[in-house]
N, C-alpha and C positions, 0 to 999 in steps of 0.2 A: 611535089613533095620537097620541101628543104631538108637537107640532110645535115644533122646533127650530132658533130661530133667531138671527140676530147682528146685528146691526146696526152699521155702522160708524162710529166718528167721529174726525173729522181737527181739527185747528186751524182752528176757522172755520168749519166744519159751524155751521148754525143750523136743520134740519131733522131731526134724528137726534131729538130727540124725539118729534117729530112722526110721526115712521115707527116708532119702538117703540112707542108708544100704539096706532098704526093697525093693529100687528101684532096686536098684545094684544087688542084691542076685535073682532077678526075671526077671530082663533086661539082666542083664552082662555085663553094662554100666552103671559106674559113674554119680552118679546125678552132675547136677550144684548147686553150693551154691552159693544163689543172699541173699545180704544185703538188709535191710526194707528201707534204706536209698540210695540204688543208683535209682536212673531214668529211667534206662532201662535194659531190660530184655537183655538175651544171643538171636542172631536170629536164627530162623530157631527151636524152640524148637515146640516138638512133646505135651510134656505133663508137664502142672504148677501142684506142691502140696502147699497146705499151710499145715504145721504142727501143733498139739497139743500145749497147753503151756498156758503162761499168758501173752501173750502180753500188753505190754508197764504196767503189773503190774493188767493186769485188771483194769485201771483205767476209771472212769465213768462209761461204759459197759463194758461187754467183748466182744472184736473183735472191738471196737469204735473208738479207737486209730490208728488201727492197719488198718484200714479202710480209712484212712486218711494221710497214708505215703507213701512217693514219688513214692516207688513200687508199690503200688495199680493201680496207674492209668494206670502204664503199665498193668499191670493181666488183670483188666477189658478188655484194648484194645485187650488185644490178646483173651479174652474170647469171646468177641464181632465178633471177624475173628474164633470164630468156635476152637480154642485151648482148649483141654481138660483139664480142674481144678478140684482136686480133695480137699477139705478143710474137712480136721479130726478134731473135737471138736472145739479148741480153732476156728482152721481154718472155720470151718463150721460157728462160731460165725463170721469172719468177713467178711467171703460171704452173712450172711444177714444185717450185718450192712453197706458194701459197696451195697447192692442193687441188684447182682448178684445173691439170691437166695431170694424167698419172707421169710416171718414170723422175727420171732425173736425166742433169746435164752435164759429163765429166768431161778430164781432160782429154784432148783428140789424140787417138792414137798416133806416133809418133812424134809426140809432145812439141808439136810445131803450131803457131800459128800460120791459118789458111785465108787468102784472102787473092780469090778469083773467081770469073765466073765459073759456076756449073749448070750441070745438065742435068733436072728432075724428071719423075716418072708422075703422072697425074695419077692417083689409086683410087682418090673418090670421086665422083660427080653430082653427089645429093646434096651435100651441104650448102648454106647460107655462101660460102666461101668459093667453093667449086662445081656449084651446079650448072654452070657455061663451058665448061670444058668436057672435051673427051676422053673415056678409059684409055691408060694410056699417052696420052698425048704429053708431047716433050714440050720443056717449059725451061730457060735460059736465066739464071737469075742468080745476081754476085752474094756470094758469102766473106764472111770477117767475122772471123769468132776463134779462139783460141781451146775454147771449153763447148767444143758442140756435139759432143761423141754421147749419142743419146743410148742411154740405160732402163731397161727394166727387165721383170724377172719372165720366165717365158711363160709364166700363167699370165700376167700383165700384157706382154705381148699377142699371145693365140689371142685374148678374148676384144685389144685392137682390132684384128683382122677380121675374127668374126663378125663384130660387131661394125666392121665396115668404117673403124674409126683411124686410119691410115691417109693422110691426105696426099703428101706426096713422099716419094721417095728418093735417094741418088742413085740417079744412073751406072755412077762411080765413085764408089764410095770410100772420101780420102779422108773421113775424121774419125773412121772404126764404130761407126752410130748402128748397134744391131737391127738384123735385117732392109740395111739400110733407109731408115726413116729418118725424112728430113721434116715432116709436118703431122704432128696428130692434134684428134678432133677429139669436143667432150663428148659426154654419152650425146645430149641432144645435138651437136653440131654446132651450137653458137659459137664455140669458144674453140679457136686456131692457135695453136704455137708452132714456129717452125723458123727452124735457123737462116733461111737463105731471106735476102733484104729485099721484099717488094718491091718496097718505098722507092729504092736503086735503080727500079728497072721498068718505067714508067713513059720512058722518051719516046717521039715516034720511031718509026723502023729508020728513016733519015740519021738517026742519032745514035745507031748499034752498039758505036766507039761510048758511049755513055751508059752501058748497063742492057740499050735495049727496052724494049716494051712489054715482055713477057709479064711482067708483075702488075700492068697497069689491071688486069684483066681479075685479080683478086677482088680489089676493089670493086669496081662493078658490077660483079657478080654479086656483091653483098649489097651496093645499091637498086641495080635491078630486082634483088629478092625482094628487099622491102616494098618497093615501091607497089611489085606485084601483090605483097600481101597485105597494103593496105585499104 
């Protein structure tokens, strides 16, 4: 199976390379590079990222703008048929400002920007995303995000947990993100947001000093899925 995929970039995206390379280096297949302003996506694509960055400047919110351009509507729709979306940070912000993932993404408590590795907590193992990993199991992967202190109300919250929609969590949690969540999933699992950078963390274990491998393993999980369910 070729694996087909797109990668999105917005004005101020500074991570969109960083996630086509990661694709490429774990697929061995070139991402697609779709502009925030064309209208339609590539067909036939297997798997959307949205990338890291400041979109449109971070203007008004972060992800608000970016939530709002002509590309979005396609994501949604294809999100909507079950295509798998993966949004990293910035991206995470505008899959809750487009509605594709509940909560929102405010300033980190102690109004600092964060940007080191941490240490997650794996909470699901069903989804498209995490079904190669174990309940549980630690997972090493850099963060950079100044606005990653994730919000919602705690009926929004209970019915994440029950509904098993909690991907991963911080071990230690330095950005104030309630119950500490650092990745939630949609209702069906296609669609991941979550602050800490994959993309980052894809090197072999030879290469720790560079992020480490932990993140390479999202990926493939979501290629392994496919492949198994075609």
């Amino acid at each position: 199976m070729a694996f087909k995929a797109a990668v999105i970039t917005f004005p101020g995206s500074n991570c969109d390379r960083d996630m086509a390379v990661a694709i490429e280096a774990v697929s061995g297949e070139p991402a697609i590079r779709v502009w925030h302003g064309d209208a339609q996506l590539p067909e036939g694509l297997d798997f959307i990222a949205l990338p890291g960055g400041f979109s449109y400047g971070d203007y008004l919110r972060s992800g608000a703008m970016a939530a709002k351009s002509p590309i979005l509507r396609a994501v949604v729709a294809a999100a909507e048929r079950g295509v798998p979306v993966l949004g990293v940070c910035n991206g995470f912000q505008v899959l809750t400002e487009s509605g594709l993932l509940p909560g929102a993404l405010m300033r980190n408590a102690g109004q600092r920007f964060i940007c080191r590795t941490v240490e997650l907590e794996v909470a699901n193992t069903t989804s498209l995303f995490t079904n190669g990993f174990e309940s549980g199991q630690s997972l090493r992967i850099p963060v950079a995000h100044h606005d990653g202190n994730y919000f919602a109300d705690d009926a929004t919250l209970d019915a994440l947990e029950s509904e098993d929609r909690v991907a991963f969590r911080y071990v230690q949690n330095a950005n104030g993100s309630r119950r500490n969540i650092a990745g939630v999933l949609s209702a069906n699992g296609r669609v991941l947001g979550m602050m800490p950078h994959p993309e980052r963390a894809i090197m072999p274990a030879a290469h720790a000093s560079m992020g480490g491998a932990d993140g390479r393993a999202i990926f493939q999980n979501v290629i392994s899925g496919l492949v198994a369910a075609a």
